[in-house]
C-alpha positions in Angstrom: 37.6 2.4 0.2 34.4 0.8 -1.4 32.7 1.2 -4.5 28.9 2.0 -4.3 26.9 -0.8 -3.8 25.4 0.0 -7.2 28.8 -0.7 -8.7 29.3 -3.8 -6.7 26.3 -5.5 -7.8 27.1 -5.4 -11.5 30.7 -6.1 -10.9 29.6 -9.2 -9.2 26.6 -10.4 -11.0 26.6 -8.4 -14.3 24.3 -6.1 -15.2 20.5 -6.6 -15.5 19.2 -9.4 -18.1 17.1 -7.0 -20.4 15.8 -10.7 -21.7 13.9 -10.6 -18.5 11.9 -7.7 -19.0 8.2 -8.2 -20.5 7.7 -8.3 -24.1 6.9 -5.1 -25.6 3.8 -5.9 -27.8 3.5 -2.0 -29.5 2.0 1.2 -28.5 -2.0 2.1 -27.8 -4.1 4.9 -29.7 -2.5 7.2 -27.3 0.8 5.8 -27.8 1.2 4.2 -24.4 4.0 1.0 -24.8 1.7 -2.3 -24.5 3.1 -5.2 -22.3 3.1 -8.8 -22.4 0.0 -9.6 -19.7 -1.5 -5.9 -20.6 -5.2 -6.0 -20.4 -6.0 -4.3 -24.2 -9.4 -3.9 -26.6 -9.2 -4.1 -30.0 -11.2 -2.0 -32.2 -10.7 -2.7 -36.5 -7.1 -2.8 -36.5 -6.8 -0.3 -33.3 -5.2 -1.8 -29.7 -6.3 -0.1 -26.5 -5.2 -0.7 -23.6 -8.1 -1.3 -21.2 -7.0 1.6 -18.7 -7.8 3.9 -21.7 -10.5 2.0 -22.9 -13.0 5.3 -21.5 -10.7 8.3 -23.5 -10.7 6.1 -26.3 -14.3 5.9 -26.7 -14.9 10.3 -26.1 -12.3 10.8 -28.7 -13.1 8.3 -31.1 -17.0 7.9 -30.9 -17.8 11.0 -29.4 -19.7 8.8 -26.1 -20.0 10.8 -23.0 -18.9 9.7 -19.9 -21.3 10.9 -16.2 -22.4 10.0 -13.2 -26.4 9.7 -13.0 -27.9 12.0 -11.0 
């Protein structure tokens, strides 16, 4: 009978290298975990990450956000 190939894998190589995950740099305004190679804005003392960069700026500075018409 064989183990699940799951199993197998970590009995023959060990399991994952947790080194080789990206550094975690901190956490956003939102408190989204920041990456090593994350694309972030900093405002004062505040990290963004650029994917927020646009709810960051409604909440914070009260800018609007539209389409022109």
């Amino acid at each position: 009978m064989r183990d699940h190939p799951v199993i197998e894998q970590v009995e023959g190589t060990g399991y994952p290298n947790l080194a080789d995950q990206p550094a975690h740099s901190g956490t956003d305004y939102f408190g989204d975990e920041i990456l090593e190679g994350d694309e972030i804005v900093i405002d004062g003392e505040e990290m963004i990450l650029k994917n927020n960069l646009e709810d960051y700026l409604s909440d914070v500075y009260g800018l609007e956000f539209t389409t022109a018409k």
